[in-house]
C-alpha positions in Angstrom: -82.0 -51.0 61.8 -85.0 -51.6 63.9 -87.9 -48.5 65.5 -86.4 -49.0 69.0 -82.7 -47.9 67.4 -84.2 -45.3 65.9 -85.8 -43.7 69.2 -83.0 -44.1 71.1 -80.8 -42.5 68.7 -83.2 -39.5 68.1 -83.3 -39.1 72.2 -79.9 -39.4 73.2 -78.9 -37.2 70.0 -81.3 -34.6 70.4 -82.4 -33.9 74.1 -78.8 -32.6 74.7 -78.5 -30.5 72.4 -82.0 -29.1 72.9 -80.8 -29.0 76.9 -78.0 -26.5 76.0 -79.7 -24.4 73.7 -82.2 -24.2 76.6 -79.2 -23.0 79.1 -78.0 -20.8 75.9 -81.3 -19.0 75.2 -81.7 -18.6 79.3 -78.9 -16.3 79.1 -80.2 -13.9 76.8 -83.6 -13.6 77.9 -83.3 -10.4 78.7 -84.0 -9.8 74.8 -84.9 -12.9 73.0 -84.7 -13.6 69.4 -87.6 -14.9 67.7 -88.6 -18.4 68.3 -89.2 -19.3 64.5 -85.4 -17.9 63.6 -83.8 -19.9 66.4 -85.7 -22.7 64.9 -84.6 -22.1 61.9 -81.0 -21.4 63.0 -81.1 -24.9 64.6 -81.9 -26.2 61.6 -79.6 -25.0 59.8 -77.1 -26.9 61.7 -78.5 -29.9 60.5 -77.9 -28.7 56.9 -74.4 -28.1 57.8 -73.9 -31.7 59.0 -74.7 -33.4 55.5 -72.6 -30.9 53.7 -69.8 -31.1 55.9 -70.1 -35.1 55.6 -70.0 -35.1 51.8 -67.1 -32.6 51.5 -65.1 -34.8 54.3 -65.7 -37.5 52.2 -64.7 -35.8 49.0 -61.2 -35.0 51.2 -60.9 -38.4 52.3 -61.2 -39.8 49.3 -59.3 -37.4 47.1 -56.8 -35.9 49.1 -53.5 -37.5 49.9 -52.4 -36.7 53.1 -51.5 -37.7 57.0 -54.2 -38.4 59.4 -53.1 -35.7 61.6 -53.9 -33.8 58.3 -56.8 -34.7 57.3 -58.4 -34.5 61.0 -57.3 -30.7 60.5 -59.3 -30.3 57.2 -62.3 -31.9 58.7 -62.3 -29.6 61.6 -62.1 -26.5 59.2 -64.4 -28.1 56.9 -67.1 -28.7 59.9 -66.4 -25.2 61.7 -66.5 -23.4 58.2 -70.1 -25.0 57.4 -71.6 -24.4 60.6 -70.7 -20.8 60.3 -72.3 -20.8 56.7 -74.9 -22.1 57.8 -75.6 -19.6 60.8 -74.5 -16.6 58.1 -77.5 -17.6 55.8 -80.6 -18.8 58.3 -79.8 -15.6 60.5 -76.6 -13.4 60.8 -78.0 -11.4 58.0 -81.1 -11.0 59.1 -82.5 -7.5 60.8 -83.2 -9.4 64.0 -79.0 -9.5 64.7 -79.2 -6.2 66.0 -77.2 -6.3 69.1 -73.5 -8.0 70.0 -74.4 -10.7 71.7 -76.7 -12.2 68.7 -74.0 -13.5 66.8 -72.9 -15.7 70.0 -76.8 -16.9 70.5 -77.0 -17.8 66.5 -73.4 -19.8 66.4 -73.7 -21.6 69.3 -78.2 -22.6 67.8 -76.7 -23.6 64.7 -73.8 -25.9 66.7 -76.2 -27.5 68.5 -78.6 -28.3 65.6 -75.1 -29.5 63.9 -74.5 -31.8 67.2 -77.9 -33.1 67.4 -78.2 -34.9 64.0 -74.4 -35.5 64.5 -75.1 -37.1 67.8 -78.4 -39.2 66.0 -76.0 -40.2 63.1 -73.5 -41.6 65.4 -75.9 -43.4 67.7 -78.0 -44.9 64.6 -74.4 -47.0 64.2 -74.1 -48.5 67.5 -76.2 -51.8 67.7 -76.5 -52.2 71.5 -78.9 -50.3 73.8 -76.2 -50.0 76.6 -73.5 -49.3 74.5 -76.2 -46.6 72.8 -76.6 -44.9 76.1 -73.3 -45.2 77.2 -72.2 -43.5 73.9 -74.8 -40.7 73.6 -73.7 -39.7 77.4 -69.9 -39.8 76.3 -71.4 -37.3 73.0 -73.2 -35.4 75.4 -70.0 -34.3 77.5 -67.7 -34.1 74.9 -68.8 -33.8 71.0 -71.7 -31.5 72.0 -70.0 -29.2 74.2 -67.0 -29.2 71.5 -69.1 -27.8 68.9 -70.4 -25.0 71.8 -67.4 -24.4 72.3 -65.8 -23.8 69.0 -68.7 -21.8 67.4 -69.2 -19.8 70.3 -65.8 -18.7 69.8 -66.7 -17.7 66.3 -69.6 -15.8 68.1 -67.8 -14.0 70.5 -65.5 -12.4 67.9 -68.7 -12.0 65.9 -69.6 -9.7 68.8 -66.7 -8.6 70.0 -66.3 -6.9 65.9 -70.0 -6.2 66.6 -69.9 -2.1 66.4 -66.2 -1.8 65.1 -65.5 -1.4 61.0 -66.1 -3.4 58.0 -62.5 -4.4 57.7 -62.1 -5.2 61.5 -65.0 -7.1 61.3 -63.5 -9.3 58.4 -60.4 -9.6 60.9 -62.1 -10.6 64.2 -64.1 -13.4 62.0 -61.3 -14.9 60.5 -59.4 -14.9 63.9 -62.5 -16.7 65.7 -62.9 -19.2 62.5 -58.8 -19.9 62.8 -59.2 -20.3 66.8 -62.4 -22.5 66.7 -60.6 -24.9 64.1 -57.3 -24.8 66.2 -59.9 -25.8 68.8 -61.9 -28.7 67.3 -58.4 -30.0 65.8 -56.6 -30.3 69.1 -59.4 -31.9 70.9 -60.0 -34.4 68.2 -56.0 -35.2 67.6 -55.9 -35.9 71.7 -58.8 -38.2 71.6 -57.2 -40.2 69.1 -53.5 -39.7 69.8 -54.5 -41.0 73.4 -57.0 -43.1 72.9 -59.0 -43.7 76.6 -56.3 -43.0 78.7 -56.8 -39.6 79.0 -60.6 -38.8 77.7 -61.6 -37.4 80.8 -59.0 -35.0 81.3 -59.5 -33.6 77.9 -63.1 -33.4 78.2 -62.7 -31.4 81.4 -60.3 -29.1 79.2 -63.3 -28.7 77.1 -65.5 -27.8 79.8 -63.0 -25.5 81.6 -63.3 -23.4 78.1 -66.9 -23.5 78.1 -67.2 -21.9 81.6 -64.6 -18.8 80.3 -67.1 -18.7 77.2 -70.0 -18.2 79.6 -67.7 -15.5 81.3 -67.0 -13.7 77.9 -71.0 -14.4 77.0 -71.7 -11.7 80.0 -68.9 -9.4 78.6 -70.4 -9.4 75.1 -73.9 -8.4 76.7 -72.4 -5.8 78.4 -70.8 -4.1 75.1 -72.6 -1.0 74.1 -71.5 1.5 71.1 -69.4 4.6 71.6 -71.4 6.3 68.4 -74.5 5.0 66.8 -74.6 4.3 63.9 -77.2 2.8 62.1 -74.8 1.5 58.9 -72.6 -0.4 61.3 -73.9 -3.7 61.1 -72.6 -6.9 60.2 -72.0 -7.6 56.7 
């Protein structure tokens, strides 16, 4: 692996991701977190990445079952950590004071996940073309995915965000159970059709991330019927 690798690996892996948290962070401007916990938040993600690779490996090693199988545990595996990961750099912190935090956190810590993901992946292709080529094919598909699939965990995060304990509980595991229905069916297309169709599911991908950015103005717009200091997330 030689220095120019490297480089283009660390820009085409992390510029993208550091692009949508820019277009993320734009949206809640209105009351920004801190810089130093988004930081942090971000990376976090990276955290999540190496812990999510050794416990994939663990199940690919030690697990007996079908590939559609185990591409179903890897999805929960990655969408469980980056939620871990988001619950301990900033979800319990005082600064997630509002609803639409939880959606701003997720979707940090997804991108941080992406980026090393992103470097990772480019790191293994030898080629500068076929690097570029690659990290634009990430860009439009693996990074918006994990958008995607945490901001769903997000926006049930703030959906729950002034409701009960227990209906908190409920809302999270819905959004963890729909973001890894999510990243399954988009990875069991890619490889069920191969190139054929990459383009159309990518589009699917992007179709969900403008009704995300919909329900991201819904969330912002939530306000409690009764305030109460105790209601937070726990």
């Amino acid at each position: 692996m030689n220095f120019q690798t490297i480089i283009i690996a660390l820009v085409g892996g992390i510029i993208p991701a550091l692009f949508w948290l820019w277009f993320w962070l734009r949206e809640d401007k209105k009351r920004p977190e801190p810089k130093g916990l988004i930081a942090l938040t971000f990376l976090g993600g990276f955290v999540a990445v190496l812990l999510a690779l050794s416990a994939e490996k663990f199940v690919e090693d030690y697990i007996l079952v079908s590939a559609s199988v185990m591409i179903i545990l890897w999805s929960a595996i990655e969408e469980i950590f980056k939620y871990l990961a988001s619950y301990f750099t900033s979800l319990r912190k005082h600064d997630m004071d509002e609803p639409i935090d939880g959606l701003v956190y997720l979707i940090t810590t997804a991108l941080g996940f992406a980026a090393l993901e992103n470097v990772l992946f480019l790191i293994s292709e030898t080629g500068i073309l076929e690097s570029i080529v690659a990290g634009n094919m990430r860009f439009m598909g693996a990074t918006v995915l994990h958008t995607l699939t945490s901001g769903v965990v997000g926006l049930f995060i703030g959906l729950s965000f002034y409701k009960s304990a227990l209906a908190k509980k409920i809302y999270l595991f819905i959004g963890l159970i729909l973001s890894i229905t999510l990243h399954s069916i988009f990875n069991l297309l890619i490889i069920s059709n191969g190139n054929e169709n990459i383009f159309l599911v990518f589009g699917l991908v992007w179709f969900a991330i403008v009704i995300l950015i919909l329900l991201f103005e819904k969330v912002k717009r939530i306000r409690p019927k009764n305030i109460n200091k105790e209601n937070r997330l726990l």
